[in-house]
C-alpha positions as CSV (number, residue, x, y, z in Angstrom):
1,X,64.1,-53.5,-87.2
2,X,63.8,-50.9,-84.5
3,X,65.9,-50.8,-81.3
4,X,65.9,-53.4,-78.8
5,X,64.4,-51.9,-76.0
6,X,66.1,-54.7,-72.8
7,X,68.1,-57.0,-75.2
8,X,71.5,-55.9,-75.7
9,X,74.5,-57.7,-77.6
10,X,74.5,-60.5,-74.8
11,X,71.3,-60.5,-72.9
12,X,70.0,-58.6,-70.2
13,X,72.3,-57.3,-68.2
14,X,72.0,-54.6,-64.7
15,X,72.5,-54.6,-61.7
16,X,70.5,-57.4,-59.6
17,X,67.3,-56.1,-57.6
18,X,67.5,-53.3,-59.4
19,X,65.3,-52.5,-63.2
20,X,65.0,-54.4,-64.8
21,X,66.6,-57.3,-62.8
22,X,63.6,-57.4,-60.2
23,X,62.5,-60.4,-59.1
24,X,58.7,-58.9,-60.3
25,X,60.3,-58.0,-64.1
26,X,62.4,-60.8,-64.9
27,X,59.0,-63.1,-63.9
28,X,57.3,-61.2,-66.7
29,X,60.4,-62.0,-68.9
30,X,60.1,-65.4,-68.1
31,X,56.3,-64.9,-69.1
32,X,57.0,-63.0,-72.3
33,X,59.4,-65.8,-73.3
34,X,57.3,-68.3,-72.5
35,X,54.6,-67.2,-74.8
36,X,57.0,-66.8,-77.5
37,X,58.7,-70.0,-77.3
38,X,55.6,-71.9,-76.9
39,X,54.3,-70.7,-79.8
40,X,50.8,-72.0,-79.5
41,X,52.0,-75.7,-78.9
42,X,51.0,-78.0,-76.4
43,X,54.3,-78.7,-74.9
44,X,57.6,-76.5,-74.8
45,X,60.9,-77.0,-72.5
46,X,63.5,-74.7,-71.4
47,X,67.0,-75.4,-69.9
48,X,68.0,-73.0,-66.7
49,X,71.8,-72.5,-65.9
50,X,73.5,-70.3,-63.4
51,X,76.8,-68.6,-62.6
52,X,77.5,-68.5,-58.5
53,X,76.3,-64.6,-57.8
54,X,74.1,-64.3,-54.6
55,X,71.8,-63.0,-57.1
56,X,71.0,-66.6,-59.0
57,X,69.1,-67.8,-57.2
58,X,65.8,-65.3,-56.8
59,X,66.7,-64.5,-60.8
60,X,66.2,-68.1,-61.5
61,X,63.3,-69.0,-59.4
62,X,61.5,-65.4,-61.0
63,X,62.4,-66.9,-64.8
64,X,61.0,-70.2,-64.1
65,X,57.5,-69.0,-62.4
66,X,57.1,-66.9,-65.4
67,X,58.2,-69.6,-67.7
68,X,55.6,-72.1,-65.5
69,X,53.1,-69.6,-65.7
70,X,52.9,-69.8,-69.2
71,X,52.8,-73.8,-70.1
72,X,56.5,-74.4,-70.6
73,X,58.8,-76.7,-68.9
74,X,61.7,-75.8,-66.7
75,X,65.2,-78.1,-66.6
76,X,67.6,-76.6,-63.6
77,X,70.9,-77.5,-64.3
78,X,72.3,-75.2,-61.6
79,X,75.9,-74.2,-61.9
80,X,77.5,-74.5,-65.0
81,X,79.6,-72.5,-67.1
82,X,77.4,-70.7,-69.9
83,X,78.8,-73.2,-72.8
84,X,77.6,-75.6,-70.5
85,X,73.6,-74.4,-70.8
86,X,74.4,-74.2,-74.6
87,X,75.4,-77.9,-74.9
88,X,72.5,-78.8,-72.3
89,X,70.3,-77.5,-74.5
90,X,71.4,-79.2,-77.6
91,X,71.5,-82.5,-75.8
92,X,68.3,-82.4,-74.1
93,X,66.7,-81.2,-77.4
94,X,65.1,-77.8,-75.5
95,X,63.5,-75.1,-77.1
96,X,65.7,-72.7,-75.0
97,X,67.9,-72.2,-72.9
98,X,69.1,-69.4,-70.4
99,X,72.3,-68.9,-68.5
100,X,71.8,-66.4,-65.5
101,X,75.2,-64.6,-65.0
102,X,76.6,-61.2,-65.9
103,X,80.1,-63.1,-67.1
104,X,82.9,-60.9,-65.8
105,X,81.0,-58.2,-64.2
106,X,81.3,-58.0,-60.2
107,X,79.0,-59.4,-58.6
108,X,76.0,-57.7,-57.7
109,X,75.5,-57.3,-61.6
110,X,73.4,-60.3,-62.8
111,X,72.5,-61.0,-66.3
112,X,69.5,-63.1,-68.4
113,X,70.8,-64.6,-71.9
114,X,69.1,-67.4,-74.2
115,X,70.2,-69.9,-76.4
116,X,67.9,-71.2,-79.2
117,X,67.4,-74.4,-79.7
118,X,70.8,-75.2,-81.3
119,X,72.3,-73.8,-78.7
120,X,73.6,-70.9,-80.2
121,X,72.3,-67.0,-79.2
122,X,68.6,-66.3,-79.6
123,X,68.6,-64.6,-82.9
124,X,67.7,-60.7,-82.8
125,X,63.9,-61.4,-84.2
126,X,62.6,-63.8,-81.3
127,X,64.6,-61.1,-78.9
128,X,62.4,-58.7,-80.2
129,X,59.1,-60.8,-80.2
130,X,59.9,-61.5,-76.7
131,X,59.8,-57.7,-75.8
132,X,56.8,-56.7,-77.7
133,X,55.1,-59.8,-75.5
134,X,56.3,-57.8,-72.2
135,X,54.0,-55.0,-73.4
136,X,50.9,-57.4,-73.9
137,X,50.9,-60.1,-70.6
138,X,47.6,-58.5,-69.7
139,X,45.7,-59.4,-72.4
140,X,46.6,-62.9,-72.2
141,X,44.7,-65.9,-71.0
142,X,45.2,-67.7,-68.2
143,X,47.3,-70.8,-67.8
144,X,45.3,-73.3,-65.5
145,X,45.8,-76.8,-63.9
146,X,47.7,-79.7,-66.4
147,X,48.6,-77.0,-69.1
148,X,51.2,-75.4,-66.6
149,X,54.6,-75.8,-66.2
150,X,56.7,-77.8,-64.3
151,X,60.4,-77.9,-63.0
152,X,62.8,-80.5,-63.2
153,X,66.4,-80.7,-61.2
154,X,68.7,-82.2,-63.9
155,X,71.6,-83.5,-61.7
156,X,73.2,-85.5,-64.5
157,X,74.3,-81.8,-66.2
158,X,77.6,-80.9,-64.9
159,X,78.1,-84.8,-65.3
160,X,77.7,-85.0,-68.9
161,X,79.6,-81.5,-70.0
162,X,82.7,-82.7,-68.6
163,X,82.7,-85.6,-70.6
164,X,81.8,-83.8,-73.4
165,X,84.7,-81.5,-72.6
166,X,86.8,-84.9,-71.7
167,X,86.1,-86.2,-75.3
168,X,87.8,-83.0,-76.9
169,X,90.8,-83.0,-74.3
170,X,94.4,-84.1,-75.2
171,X,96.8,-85.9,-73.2
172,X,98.2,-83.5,-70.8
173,X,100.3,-86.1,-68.4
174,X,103.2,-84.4,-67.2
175,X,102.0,-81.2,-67.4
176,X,101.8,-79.0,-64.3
177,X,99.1,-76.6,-64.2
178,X,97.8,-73.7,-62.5
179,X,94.5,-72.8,-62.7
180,X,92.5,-69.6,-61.6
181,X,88.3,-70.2,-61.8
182,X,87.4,-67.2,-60.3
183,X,85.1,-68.0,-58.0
184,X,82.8,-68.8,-60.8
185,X,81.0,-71.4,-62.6
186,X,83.6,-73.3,-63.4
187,X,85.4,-73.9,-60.1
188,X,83.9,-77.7,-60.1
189,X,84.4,-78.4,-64.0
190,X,87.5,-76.7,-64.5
191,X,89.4,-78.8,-62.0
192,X,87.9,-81.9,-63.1
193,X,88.2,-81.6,-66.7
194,X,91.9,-81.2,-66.3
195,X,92.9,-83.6,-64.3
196,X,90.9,-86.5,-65.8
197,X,92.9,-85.6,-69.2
198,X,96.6,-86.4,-66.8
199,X,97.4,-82.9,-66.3
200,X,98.7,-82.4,-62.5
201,X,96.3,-79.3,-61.5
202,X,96.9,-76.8,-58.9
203,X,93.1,-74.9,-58.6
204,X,93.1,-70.9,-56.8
205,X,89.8,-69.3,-56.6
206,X,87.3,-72.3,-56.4
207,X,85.3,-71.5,-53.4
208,X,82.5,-68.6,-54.5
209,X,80.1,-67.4,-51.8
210,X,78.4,-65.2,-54.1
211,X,80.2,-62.2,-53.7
212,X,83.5,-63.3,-54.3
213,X,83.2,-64.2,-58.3
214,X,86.3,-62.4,-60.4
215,X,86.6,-60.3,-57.0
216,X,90.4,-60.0,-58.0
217,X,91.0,-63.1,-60.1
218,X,90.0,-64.8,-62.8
219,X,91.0,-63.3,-66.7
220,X,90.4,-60.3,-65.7
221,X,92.8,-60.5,-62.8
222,X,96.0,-62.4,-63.6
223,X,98.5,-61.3,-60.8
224,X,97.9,-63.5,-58.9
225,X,98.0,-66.7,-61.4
226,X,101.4,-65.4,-62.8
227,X,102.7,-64.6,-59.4
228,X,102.2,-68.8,-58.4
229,X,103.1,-69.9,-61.9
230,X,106.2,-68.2,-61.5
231,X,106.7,-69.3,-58.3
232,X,105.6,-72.9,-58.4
233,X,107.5,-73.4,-61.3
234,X,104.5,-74.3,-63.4
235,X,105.0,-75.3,-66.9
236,X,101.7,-73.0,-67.5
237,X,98.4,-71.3,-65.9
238,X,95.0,-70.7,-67.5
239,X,92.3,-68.4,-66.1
240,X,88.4,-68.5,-66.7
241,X,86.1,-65.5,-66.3
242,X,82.3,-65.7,-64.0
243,X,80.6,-67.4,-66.5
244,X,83.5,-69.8,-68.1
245,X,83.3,-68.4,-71.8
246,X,86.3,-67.3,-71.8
247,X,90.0,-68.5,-71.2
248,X,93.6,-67.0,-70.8
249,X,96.9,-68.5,-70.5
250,X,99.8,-67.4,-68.9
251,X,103.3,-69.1,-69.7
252,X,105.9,-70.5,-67.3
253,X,107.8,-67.4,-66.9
254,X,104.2,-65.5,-65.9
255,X,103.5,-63.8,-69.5
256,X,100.1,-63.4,-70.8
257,X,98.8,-65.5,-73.5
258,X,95.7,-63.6,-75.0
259,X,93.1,-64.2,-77.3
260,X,95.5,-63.1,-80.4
261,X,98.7,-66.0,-79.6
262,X,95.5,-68.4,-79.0
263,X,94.4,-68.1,-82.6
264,X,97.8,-68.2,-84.2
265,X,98.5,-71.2,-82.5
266,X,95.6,-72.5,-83.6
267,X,95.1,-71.6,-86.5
268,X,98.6,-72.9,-87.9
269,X,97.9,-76.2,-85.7
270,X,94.4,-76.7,-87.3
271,X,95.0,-75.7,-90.8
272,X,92.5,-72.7,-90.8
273,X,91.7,-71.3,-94.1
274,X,90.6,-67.7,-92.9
275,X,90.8,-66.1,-88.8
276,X,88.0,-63.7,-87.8
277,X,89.1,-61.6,-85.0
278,X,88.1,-57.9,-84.2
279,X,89.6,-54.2,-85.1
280,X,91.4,-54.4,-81.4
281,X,93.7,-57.4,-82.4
282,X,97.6,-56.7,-83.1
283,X,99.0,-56.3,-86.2
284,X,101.1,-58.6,-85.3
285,X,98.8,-61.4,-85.2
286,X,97.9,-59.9,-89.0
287,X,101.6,-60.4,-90.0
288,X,102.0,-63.4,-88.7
289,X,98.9,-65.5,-90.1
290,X,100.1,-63.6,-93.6
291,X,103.2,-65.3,-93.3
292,X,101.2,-68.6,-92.8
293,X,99.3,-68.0,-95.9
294,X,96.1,-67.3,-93.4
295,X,93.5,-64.8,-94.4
296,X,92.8,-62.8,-90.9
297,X,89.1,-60.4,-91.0
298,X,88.4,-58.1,-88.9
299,X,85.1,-56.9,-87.3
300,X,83.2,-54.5,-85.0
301,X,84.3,-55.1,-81.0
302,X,82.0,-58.1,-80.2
303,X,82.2,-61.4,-80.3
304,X,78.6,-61.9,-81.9
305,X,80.0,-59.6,-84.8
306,X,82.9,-62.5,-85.1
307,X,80.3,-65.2,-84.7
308,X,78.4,-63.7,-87.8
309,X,81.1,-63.0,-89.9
310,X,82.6,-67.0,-89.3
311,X,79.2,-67.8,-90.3
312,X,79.0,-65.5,-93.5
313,X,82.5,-67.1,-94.4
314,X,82.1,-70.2,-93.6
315,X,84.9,-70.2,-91.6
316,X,85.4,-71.7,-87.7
317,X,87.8,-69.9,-85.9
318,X,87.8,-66.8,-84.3
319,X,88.2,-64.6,-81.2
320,X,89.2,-61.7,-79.5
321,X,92.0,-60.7,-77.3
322,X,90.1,-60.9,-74.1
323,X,90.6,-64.8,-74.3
324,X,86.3,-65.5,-76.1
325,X,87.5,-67.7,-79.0
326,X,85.0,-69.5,-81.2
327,X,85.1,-73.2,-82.9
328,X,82.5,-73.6,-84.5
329,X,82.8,-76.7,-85.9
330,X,83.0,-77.8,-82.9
331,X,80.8,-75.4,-80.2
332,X,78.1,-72.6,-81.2
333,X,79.5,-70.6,-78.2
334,X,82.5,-69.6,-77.1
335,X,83.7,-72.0,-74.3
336,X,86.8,-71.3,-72.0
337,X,87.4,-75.0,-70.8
338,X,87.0,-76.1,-74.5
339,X,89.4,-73.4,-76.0
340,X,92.1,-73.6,-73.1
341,X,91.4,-77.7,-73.9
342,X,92.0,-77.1,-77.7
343,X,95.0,-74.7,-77.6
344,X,96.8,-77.1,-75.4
345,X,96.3,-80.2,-77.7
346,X,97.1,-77.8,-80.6
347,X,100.5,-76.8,-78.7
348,X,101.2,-80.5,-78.3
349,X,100.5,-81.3,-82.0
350,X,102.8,-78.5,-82.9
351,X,105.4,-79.8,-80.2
352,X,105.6,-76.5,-79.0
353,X,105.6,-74.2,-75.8
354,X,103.2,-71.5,-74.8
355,X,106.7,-69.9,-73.9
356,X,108.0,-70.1,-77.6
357,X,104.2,-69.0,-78.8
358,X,104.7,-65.9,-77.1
359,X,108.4,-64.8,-78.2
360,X,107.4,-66.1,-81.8
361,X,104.5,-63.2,-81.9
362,X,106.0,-59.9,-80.8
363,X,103.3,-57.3,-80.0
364,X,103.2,-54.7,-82.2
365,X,103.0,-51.0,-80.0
366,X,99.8,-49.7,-79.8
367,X,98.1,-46.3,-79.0
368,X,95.1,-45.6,-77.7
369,X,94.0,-41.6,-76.9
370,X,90.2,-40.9,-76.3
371,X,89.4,-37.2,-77.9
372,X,85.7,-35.5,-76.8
373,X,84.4,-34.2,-79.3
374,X,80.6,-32.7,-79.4
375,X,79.6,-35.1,-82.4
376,X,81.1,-38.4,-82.8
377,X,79.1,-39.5,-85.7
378,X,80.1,-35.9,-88.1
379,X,83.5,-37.2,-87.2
380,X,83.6,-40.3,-89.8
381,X,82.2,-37.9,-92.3
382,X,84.3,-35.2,-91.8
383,X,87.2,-34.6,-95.0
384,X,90.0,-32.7,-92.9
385,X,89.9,-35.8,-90.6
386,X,89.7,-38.3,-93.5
387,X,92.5,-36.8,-94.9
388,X,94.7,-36.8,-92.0
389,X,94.1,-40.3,-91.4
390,X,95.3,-41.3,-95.0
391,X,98.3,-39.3,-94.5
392,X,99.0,-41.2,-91.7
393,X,98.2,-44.9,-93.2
394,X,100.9,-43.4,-95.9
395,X,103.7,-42.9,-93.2
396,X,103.6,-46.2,-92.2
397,X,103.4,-47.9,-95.5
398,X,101.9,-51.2,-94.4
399,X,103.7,-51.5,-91.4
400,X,101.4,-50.0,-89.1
401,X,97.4,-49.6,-89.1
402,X,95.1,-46.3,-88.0
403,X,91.9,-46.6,-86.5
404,X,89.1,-44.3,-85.3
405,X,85.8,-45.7,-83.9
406,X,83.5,-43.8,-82.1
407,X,82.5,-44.8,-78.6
408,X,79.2,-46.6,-77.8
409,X,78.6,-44.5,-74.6
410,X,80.1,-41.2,-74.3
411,X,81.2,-38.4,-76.9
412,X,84.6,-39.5,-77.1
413,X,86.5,-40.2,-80.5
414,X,89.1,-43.6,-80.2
415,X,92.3,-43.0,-81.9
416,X,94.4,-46.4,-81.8
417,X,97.6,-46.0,-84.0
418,X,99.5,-49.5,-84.2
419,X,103.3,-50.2,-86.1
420,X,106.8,-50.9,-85.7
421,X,108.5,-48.1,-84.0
422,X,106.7,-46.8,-81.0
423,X,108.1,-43.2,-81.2
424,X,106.3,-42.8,-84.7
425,X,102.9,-44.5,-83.4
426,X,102.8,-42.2,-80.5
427,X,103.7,-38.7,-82.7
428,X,100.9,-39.7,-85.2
429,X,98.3,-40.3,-82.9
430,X,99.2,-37.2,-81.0
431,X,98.9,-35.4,-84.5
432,X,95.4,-37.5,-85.5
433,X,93.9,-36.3,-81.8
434,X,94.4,-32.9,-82.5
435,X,93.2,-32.9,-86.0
436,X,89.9,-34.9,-84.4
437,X,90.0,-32.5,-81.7
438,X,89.9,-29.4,-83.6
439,X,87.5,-31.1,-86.2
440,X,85.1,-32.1,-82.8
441,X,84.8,-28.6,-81.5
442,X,83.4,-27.4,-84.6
443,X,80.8,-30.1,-84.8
C-alpha cells in the first residue's frame, strides 16, 4: 500500500489556516469522506467532536459542509475529550466519527482524526480511499434537495460520557485531589467525573479561551500541579493533555507517575497475562512485571503500534510513558479520565499508595545521544556497528538494554543505553556514538 499522502499515524495534523488545515481543504476532506463513508447508501451519519482551540470552530463547520454536501448526517457533540467522540460514536451507532484537536500540540496547531464505526481509528485502507476521493470531487455528481445532509446539536453528549466514565469509577471519598485539565477538553468532565465518584477535587487550568490549551500545564507541563500538590498537601494530582487521551499522576510528595508505574500497577492489580508498551519504557518496568510472572512486549514509538500488537495478542493492556494507556476490554481508545479512573480503583484494590508505587519501581538510568550521520537506514545494516552493539548487550549481561533507532525526521542516529550503574551506561553510549559516528560519515 503506497504512502499516505495527508493521513499520518493520528490524523491530520498542521497548523490551522494554513495547508492543509484551510477552511476550503478540510471542506473537501469532509467531501471525500463523505463519499467514502456513504458508500452508495441512502443514509450515512457522522459524529463531530472538538478540543477548545480557536481553530475548532471554522475546522468543524468546513468538515460538516463537506460532509452535508455529500448526503451524510452531521451529530455535533461540541467539546469533549477525544475518547469521548469514540464512545459517542459507538453509542449513537455512527458510521464515523471525528475529533477536531491536535492533542498536546499548542494551540494554533489543529488536527482532523476519525473513528470507525466501533469507535476505534479509521483503519489505514478507508484512510487511503478517502484520499484518492480528494483527487476525484470534480467528477462527482451533485447532491441536491432531500438527499443532503443535515446537522444535529447533540447536547445529551458530555452528559452521557460522564456516566459512562462514572460507571467505571471507584470510590474515591476521602481522597484529596488535584487536578490539572489544561485548558482543554476535559476542563468540564474531568471535574465532574471526580467528584461524583467522592473524591474532594481541587481543578487548575479549566478556563480555555482558545489559546490557552497546555499553554504551560497539562501532562506536558507538571510544575505547576506538583508545586500545589506539595503545597496543599494533596494525597495526589493527575494531569490530562488538549484532547483528554492521556493522563499522568503525580504523588503527594510531587513525583511523577508515568505511563510505565501506571501499567505495573495495573497490571499486578488486574491480573494481566502479557503488557504491551513501547522500546522507550524502563527496564525497570521489564524487571518488575518479570518478577510478577508478566510477559512485557515492546513495540515501535506509537501508540497505534501498541494498539496493534494488544490486538495481535489478544492482550488488553498497554501504554506508553507519556501517560496514553489502553484497556481494551474496556475502551478502543486510549482515554485519560478512564485510565487515571482505573489506576486509582486499581491502587485501592491493591490497598496501596501512588507514593509506595513509585519507590517500589526504581528508574533504571537511561542515555539518550542523537549522532548525524549521512545515511540512517545503512546504519542498521552496517556490521562494525552491529558488532559493537552486541559487545555492549554482553557488558551488561541482562542488566541493561541497547537501542538504536533511526529518527523519523532528520538524519540523526538514537543511541539510548539503559542498566544498573549510570557510569557504565553513559561510557557505552559514548563508545556506541562514536562507532555510529564514524560508521555515518562513511555512508
Amino acid at each position: 500500500m503506497s504512502e499516505r499522502k495527508y493521513f499520518g499515524t493520528d490524523g491530520v495534523r498542521a497548523v490551522a489556516g494554513a495547508h492543509p488545515l484551510t477552511a476550503a481543504w478540510v471542506m473537501d476532506l469532509g467531501a471525500a469522506a463523505g463519499e467514502i463513508l456513504k458508500a452508495g447508501r441512502e443514509h450515512a451519519s457522522v459524529v463531530i467532536g472538538k478540543d477548545t482551540r480557536q481553530s475548532g470552530d471554522m475546522l468543524e463547520a468546513a468538515l460538516a459542509a463537506g460532509l452535508t454536501s455529500r448526503g451524510v448526517h452531521v451529530i455535533h457533540v461540541g467539546v469533549l475529550p477525544t475518547p469521548g467522540v469514540s464512545y459517542l460514536t459507538r453509542y449513537l451507532g455512527a458510521d464515523a466519527g471525528v475529533v477536531i484537536s491536535a492533542s498536546h500540540n499548542p494551540y494554533q496547531d489543529n488536527g482532523i482524526k476519525f473513528f470507525g464505526p466501533g469507535g476505534q481509528k479509521l483503519s489505514d485502507a478507508t484512510e487511503h480511499r478517502i484520499e484518492a476521493a480528494l483527487d476525484n470531487l470534480a467528477g462527482l455528481p451533485p447532491v441536491t434537495g432531500v438527499s443532503l445532509g443535515g446537522v444535529t446539536n447533540y447536547s445529551e453528549a458530555e452528559r452521557l460520557y460522564v456516566g459512562y466514565l462514572r460507571g467505571h469509577a471507584p470510590d474515591l471519598s476521602g481522597l484529596r485531589i488535584a487536578m490539572d485539565c489544561a485548558n482543554g477538553a476535559a476542563y468540564r468532565v474531568g471535574p465532574k467525573v471526580f467528584q461524583a465518584a467522592g473524591a474532594d477535587v481541587f481543578a487548575v487550568y479549566t478556563t480555555p479561551d482558545g489559546r490557552n490549551i497546555n499553554r504551560d500545564c497539562g501532562s506536558t507541563h507538571l510544575e505547576h500541579l506538583q508545586r500545589i500538590v506539595r503545597d496543599g498537601a494533596y494525597d495526589l494530582g493527575v494531569a490530562f493533555d488538549g484532547d483528554a487521551d492521556r493522563a499522568l499522576f503525580v504523588d503527594s510528595r510531587g513525583n511523577v507517575i508515568h505511563g510505565d508505574h501506571m501499567l505495573l500497577l495495573n497490571a499486578r492489580a488486574r491480573g494481566e497475562q502479557g503488557v504491551v508498551t513501547t522500546i522507550m519504557a524502563n527496564m525497570a518496568l521489564e524487571v518488575k512485571l518479570k518478577e510478577a510472572g508478566i510477559p512485557l512486549e515492546r513495540t515501535a514509538v506509537g501508540d497505534r503500534y501498541v494498539h496493534e500488537r494488544l490486538h495481535e495478542r489478544h492482550l488488553n493492556l498497554g501504554g506508553e510513558q507519556s501517560g496514553h494507556v489502553l484497556f481494551l476490554d474496556i475502551s478502543p481508545t486510549g482515554d485519560g479520565v478512564l485510565s487515571a479512573l482505573l489506576t486509582l480503583k486499581s491502587m485501592k484494590a491493591l490497598n496501596t499508595t501512588l507514593d509506595a508505587l513509585f519507590d517500589d519501581l526504581v528508574m533504571y538510568p537511561q542515555t539518550l545521544v542523537n549522532v548525524r550521520v549521512a545515511d540512517k537506514k545503512a546504519i542498521a545494516a552496517d556490521g562494525e556497528v552491529r558488532a559493537a552493539v552486541a559487545r555492549a548487550e554482553e557488558q551488561l549481561r541482562g542488566k541493561g538494554r541497547v537501542n538504536l533507532r533511526p529518527s523519523g525526521t532528520e538524519n540523526l542516529i538514537r543511541v539510548m543505553v539503559e542498566g544498573q550503574d549510570a557510569s557504565e551506561i553513559h561510557e557505552i553510549a559514548r563508545v556506541l556514538a562514536g562507532v555510529v559516528q564514524s560508521r555515518g560519515a562513511q555512508a
